[in-house]
C-alpha positions in Angstrom: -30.0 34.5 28.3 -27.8 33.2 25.5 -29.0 34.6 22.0 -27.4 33.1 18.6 -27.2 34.4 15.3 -28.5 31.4 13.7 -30.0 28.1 15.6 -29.6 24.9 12.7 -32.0 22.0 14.1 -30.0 18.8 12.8 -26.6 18.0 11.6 -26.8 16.4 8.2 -25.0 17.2 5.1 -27.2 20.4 4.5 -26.3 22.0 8.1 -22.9 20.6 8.3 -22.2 22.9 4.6 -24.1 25.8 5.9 -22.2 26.1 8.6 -19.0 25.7 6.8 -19.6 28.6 3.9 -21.9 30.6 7.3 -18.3 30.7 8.6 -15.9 30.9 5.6 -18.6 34.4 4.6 -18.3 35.8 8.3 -16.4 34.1 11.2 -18.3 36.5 13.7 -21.3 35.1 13.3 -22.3 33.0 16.3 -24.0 29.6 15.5 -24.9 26.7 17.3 -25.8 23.1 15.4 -28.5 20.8 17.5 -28.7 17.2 17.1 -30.1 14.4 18.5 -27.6 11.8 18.0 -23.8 11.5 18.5 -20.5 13.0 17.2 -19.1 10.8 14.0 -16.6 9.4 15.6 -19.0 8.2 18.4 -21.3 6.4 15.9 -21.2 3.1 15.6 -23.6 0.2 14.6 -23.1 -3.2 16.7 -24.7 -5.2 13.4 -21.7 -5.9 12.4 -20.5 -7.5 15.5 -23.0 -9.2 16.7 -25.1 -9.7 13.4 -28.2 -8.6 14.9 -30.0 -5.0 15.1 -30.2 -4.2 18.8 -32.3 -1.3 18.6 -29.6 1.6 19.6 -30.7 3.9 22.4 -32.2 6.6 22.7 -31.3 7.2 19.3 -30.2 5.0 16.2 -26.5 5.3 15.3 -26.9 5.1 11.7 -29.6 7.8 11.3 -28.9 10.1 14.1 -25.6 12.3 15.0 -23.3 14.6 12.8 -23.3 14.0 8.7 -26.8 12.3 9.6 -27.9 9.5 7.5 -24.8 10.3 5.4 -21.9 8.9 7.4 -23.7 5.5 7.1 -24.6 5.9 3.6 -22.3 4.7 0.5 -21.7 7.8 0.4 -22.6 9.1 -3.6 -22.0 12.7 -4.7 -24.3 13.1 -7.9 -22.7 15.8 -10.2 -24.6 16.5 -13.7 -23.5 16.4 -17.8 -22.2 19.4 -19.1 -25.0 19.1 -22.1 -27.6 18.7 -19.6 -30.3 21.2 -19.7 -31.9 19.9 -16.5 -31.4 18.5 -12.9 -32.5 15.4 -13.2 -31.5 13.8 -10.1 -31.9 15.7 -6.0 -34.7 17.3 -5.6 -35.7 20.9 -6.2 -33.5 22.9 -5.4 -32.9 23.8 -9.0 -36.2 25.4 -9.3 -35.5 28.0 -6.5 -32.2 29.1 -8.1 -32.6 28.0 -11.8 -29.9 25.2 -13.4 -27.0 26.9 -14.5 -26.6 28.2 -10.8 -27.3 24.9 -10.0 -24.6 23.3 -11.4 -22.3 25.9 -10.3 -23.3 25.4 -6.6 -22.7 21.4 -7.5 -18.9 22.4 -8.7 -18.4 24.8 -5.6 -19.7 21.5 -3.3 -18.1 19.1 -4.8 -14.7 21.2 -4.8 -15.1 21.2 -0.7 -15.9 17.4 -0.8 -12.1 17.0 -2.1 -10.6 19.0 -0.3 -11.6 16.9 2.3 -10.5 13.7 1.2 -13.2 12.7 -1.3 -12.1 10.3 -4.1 -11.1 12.5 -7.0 -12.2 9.3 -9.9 -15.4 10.1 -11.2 -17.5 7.0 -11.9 -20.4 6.9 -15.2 -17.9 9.2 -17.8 -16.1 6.2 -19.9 -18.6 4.7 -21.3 -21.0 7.2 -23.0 -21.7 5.0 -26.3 -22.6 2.2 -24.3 -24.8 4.3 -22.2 -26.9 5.8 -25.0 -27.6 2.2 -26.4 -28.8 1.2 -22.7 -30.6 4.0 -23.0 -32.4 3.4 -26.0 -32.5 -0.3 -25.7 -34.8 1.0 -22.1 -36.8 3.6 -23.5 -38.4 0.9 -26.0 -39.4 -0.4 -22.6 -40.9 2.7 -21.6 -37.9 3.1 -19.0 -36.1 6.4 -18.8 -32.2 5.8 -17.8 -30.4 8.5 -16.6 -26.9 8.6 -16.1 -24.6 11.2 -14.4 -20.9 11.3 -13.0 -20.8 10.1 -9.6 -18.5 10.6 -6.6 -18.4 7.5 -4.7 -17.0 8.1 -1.0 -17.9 4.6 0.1 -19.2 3.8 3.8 -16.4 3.8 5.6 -14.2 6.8 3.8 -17.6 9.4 4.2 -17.2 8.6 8.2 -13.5 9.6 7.4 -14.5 12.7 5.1 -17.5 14.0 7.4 -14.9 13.3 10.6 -12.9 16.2 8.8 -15.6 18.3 8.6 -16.4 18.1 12.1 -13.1 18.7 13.4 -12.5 22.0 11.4 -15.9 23.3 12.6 -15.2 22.9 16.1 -11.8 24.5 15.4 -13.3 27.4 13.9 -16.1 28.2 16.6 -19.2 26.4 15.5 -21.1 25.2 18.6 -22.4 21.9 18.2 -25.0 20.5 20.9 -25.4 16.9 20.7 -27.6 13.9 22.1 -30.0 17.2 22.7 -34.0 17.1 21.5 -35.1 19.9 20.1 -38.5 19.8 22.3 -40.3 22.9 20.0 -39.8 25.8 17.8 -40.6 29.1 20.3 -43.0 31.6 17.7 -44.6 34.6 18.7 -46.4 36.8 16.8 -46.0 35.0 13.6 -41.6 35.2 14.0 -39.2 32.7 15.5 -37.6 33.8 18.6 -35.4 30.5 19.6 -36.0 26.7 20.4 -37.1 24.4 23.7 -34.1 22.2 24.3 -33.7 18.9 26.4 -31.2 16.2 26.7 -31.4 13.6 24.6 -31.6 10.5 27.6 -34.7 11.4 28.4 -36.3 10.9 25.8 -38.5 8.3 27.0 -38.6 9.9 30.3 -42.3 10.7 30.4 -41.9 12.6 34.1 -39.2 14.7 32.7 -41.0 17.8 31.2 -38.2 20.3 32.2 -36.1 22.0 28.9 -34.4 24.8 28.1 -35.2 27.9 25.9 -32.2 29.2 23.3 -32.7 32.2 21.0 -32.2 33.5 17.9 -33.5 35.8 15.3 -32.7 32.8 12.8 -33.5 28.9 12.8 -32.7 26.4 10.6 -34.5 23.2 10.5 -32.1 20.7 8.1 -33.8 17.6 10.1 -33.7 15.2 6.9 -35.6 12.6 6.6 -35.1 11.4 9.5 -36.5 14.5 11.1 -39.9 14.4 8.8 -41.8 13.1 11.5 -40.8 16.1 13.5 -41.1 18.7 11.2 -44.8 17.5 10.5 -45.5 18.2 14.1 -43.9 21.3 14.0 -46.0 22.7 11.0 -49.1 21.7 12.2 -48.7 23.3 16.0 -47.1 26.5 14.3 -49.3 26.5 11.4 -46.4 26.7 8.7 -47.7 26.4 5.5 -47.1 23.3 3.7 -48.8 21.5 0.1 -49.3 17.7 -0.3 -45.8 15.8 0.1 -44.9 12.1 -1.3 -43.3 9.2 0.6 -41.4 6.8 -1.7 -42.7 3.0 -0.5 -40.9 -0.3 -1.9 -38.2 -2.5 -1.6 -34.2 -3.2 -1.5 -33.8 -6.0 -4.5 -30.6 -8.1 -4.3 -29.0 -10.0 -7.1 -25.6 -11.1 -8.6 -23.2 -8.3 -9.5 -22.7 -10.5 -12.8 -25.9 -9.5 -13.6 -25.8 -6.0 -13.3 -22.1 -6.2 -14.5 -22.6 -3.9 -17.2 -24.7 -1.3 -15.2 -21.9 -1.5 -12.1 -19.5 -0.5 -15.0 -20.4 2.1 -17.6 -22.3 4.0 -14.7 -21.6 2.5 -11.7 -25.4 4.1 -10.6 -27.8 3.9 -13.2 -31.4 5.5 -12.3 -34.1 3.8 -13.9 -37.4 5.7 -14.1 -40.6 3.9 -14.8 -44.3 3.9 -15.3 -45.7 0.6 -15.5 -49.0 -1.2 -16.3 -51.8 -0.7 -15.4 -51.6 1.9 -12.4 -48.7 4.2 -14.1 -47.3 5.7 -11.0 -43.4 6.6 -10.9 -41.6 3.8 -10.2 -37.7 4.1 -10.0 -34.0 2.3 -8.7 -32.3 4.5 -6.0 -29.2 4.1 -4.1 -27.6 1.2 -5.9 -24.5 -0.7 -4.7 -22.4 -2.7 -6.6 -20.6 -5.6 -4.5 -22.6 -3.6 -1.8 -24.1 -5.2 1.2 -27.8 -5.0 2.7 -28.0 -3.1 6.0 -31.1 -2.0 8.5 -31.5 1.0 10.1 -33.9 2.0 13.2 -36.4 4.7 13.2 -38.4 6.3 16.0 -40.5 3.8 18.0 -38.4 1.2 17.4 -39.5 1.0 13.3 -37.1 -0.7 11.1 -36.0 -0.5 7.7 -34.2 -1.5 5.1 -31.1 0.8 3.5 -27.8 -0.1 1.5 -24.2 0.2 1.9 -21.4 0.1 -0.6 -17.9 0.4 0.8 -14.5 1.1 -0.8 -12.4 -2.0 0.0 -14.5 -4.5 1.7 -16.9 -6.4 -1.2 -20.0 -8.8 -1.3 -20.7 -10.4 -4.6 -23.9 -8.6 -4.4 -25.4 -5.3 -6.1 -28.3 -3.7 -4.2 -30.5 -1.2 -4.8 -34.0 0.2 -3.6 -36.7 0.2 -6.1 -39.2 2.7 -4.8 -43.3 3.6 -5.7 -44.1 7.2 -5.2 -47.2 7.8 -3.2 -48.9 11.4 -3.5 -52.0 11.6 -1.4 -54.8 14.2 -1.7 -58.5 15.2 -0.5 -59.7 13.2 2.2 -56.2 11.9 3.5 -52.9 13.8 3.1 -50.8 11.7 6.0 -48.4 10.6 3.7 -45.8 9.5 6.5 -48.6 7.8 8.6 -49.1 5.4 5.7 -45.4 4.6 5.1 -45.2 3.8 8.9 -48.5 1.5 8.7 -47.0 -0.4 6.3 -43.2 -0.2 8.4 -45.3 -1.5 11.4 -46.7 -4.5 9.5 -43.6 -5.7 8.1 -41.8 -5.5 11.3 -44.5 -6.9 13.0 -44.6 -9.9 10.4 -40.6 -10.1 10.7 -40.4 -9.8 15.1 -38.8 -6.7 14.5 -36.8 -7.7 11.8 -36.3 -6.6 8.0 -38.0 -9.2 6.3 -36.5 -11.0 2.9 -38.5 -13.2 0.6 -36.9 -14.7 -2.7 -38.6 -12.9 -5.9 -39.7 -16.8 -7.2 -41.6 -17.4 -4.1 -43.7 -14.1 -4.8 -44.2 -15.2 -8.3 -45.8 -18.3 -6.9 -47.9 -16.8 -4.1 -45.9 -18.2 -1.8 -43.7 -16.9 2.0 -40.0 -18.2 2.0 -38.5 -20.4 4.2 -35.2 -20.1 5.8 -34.3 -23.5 3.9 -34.9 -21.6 1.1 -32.4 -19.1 1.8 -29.7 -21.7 2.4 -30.2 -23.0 -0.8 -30.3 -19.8 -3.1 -28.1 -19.0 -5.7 -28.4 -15.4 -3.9 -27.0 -15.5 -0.5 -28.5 -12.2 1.4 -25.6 -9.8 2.8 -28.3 -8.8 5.8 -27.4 -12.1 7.7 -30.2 -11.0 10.4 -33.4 -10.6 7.8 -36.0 -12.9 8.4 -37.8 -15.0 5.7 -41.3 -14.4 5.4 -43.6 -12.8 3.1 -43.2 -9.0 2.0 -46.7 -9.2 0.1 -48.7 -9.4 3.2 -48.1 -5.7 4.6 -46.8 -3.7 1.2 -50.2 -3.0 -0.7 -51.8 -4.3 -3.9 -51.1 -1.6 -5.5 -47.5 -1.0 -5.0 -46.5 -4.4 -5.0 -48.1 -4.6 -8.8 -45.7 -1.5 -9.4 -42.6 -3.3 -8.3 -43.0 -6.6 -9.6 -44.3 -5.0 -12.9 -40.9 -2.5 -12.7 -38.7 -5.8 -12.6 -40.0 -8.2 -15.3 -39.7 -4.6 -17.9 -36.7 -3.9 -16.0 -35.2 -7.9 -17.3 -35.9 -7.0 -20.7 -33.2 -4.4 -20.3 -30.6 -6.0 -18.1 -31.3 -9.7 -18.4 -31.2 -12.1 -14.9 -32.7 -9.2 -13.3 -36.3 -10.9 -12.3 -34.1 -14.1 -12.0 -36.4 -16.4 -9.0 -33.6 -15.8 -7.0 -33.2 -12.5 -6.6 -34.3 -11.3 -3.0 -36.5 -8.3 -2.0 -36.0 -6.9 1.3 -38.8 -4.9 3.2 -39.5 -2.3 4.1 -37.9 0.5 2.4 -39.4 3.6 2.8 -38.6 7.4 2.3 -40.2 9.8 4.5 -40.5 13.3 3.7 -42.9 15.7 5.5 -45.4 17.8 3.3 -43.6 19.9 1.5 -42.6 22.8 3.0 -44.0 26.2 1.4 -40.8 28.3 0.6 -39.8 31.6 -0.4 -36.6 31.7 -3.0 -34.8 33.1 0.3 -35.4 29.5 1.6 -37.6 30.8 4.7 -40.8 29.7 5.6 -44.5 31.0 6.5 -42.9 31.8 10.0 -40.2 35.3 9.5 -36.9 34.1 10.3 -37.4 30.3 9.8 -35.8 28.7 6.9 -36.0 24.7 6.1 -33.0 23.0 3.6 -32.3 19.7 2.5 -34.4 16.1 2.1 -36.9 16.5 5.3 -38.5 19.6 4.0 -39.0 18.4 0.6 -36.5 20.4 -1.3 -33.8 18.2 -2.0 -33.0 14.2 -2.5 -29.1 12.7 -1.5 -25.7 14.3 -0.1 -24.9 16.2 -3.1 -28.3 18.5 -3.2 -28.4 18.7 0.3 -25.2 20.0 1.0 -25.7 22.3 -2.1 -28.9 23.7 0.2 -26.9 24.5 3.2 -23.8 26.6 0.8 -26.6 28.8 -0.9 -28.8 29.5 2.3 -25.3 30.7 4.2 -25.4 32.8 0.9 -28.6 34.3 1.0 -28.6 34.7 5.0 -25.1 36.8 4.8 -26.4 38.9 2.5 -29.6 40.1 4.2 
């Protein structure tokens, strides 16, 4: 029987940087890293080839394997202002460790992101007069802006970057299992003992029952969101305790980069944060790309949606950028991620599949788009395999009057932006599982299980993330 140290289920940014400090603190310790997908340099998606989403097997390319969602991300490292007396942007992490310790975990992170091979210009620092009359000029709107330096790795230097990463783990010892399922957590008696392994390729295997059992006094789940699904399971069968989560619903908007020109300039990122008429729920941009392209990603059973890329040399004439509706659901339902895949299911069912696209003109005038359509727009979609249809039949009432309400305040404050021909792409949706309940020590209900980064709740994007897995490799060497 082969016992670890620490077990990490998943290898996204917050499990690829707790290994790294694990082993900088104490190179005897004996870890092993699980993940369902591939190594980095394995990872691939055929899109761009063949300009269709083929529904990778067992596992999608872009949301499973080592770096995680990451390594197909556009790859932005949010920092913070020096004057800040906040984190405004990741998560929570900042309320477990307070904000000054915050921000020195962000410098000690983003230092390691240099040193391997992350783009030392900082984006969002020239241009701080211009940005406090944005900001003002949006606040009369009833529109927070906030603006922070950003790293930007791009798409296809973060494979590059997290390639790095993976090659100096291996070199220093750290065990990595890949295209393996982590079947269930073993508990007894209230503790974690280990997991229930199997190989990946059976996953849809339903005669294949047979795993294996590994051990450890420690686990780490660092699923992501990816993993939410999972990790919802997991609580419920183990009883971990857990309060009322979110899951983000909305969109990925498209329009001219002349548009957001002076957005894509003074902060390269700017996060709008909204509350509009008449329902007043949070409303806010995420993820935006300037001269970025639209891309789709696969979830389990087959569920599609709708993400953005931004890479460093190859350009659209596009900006995207998700505009998101959070949903908090309490007494009688709290399945926040069974809604957000009712309305995935719709859309792909209305699109065969497919991420669906509908001009923002044609929902002003009740109306689906038409493929003509699209060959005619002023905004040519970067997502060459999105299908023209109608968005407004699967996305609710509710949040639909939230987005569309977002965008016409939103064109007070950058003009063009609810121009008819800007395109919505559907869906895009954020899955988190309820919030897992946490001690400051990062460990769960269950003694010896811990839970970092986005699919427990605690943190939002690579920078807060990775900053989860450094302080947890802290906390666990000192115990």
């Amino acid at each position: 029987m082969k016992k670890y140290d620490v077990i990490v289920v998943g290898m996204g940014p917050s499990s690829v940087f707790f290994a790294y400090e694990y082993l900088k603190l104490s190179k005897k310790k004996n870890i092993l890293l699980i993940d369902q997908g591939k190594q980095v340099e394995k990872r691939n998606c055929p899109i761009e080839q063949i300009g269709k989403c083929v529904k990778c097997k067992p596992f999608c390319n872009i949301t499973s394997g080592f770096s995680g969602a990451g390594a197909f991300s556009d790859g932005k490292l949010s920092l913070y202002n020096e004057e800040d007396d906040d984190i405004y942007v990741g998560g929570n992490l900042h309320k477990y460790i307070g904000v000054e310790n915050t921000k020195r975990l962000i410098d000690y992170t983003d230092k390691i992101y240099l040193d391997f091979g992350a783009d030392k210009k900082l984006e969002g620092i020239e241009y701080k007069d211009e940005v406090s009359k944005m900001k003002a000029k949006a606040k009369k709107q009833g529109i927070d802006l906030i603006s922070i330096p950003i790293r930007h790795l791009g798409t296809e230097k973060a494979h590059e970057l997290y390639k790095k990463l993976e090659d100096y783990l291996n070199q220093n010892g750290i065990e990595m299992k890949f295209e393996t399922i982590v079947q269930d957590l073993i508990v007894e008696n209230n503790k974690i003992k280990g997991v229930k392994i199997k190989p990946a390729r059976f996953v849809e295997d339903e005669e294949f029952s047979d795993f294996e059992e590994i051990y450890a006094d420690k686990v780490v789940i660092a699923v992501g969101r990816k993993g939410a699904n999972w990790l919802v399971d997991m609580c419920e069968k183990h009883n971990i305790e857990t309060r009322p989560g979110v899951v983000d619903i909305g969109i990925r908007y498209e329009l001219p980069d002349k548009v957001m020109e002076k957005v894509n300039t003074y902060m390269y990122e700017g996060k709008f944060i909204g509350r509009p008429h008449p329902f007043k729920d949070k409303v806010r941009t995420f993820c935006q790309n300037p001269s970025g392209f639209v891309s789709e990603e696969v979830y389990d059973g087959n569920m599609a949606l709708v993400n953005g890329h931004s890479y460093k040399d190859k350009k659209s004439t596009n900006t995207n950028l998700a505009i998101l509706v959070s949903h908090h659901f309490t007494y009688p339902f709290d399945k926040p991620i069974d809604y957000g895949r009712n309305v995935a299911k719709n859309l792909n069912e209305l699109g065969a599949g497919n991420i669906v696209v509908q001009r923002l003109g044609d929902i002003f005038r009740g109306k689906r788009t038409w493929d003509y359509e699209l060959d005619e727009n002023t905004v040519r979609p970067t997502l060459k395999s999105a299908v023209a249809g109608d968005i407004t039949f699967a996305i609710g009432y509710r949040t639909m009057t939230d987005i569309i309400s977002f965008i016409c305040d939103m064109d007070k404050i950058v003009e063009g932006f609810a121009n008819p021909d800007n395109l919505l792409y559907g869906p895009e949706i954020k899955f988190y599982s309820n919030e897992v309940v946490l001690d400051n020590n990062f460990e769960t209900s269950i003694n010896g299980l811990y839970a970092i980064g986005d699919g427990c709740g605690m943190t939002r994007g690579l920078m807060m993330a990775s900053c989860s897995g450094v302080e947890l490799a802290r906390i666990l060497e000192k115990e």
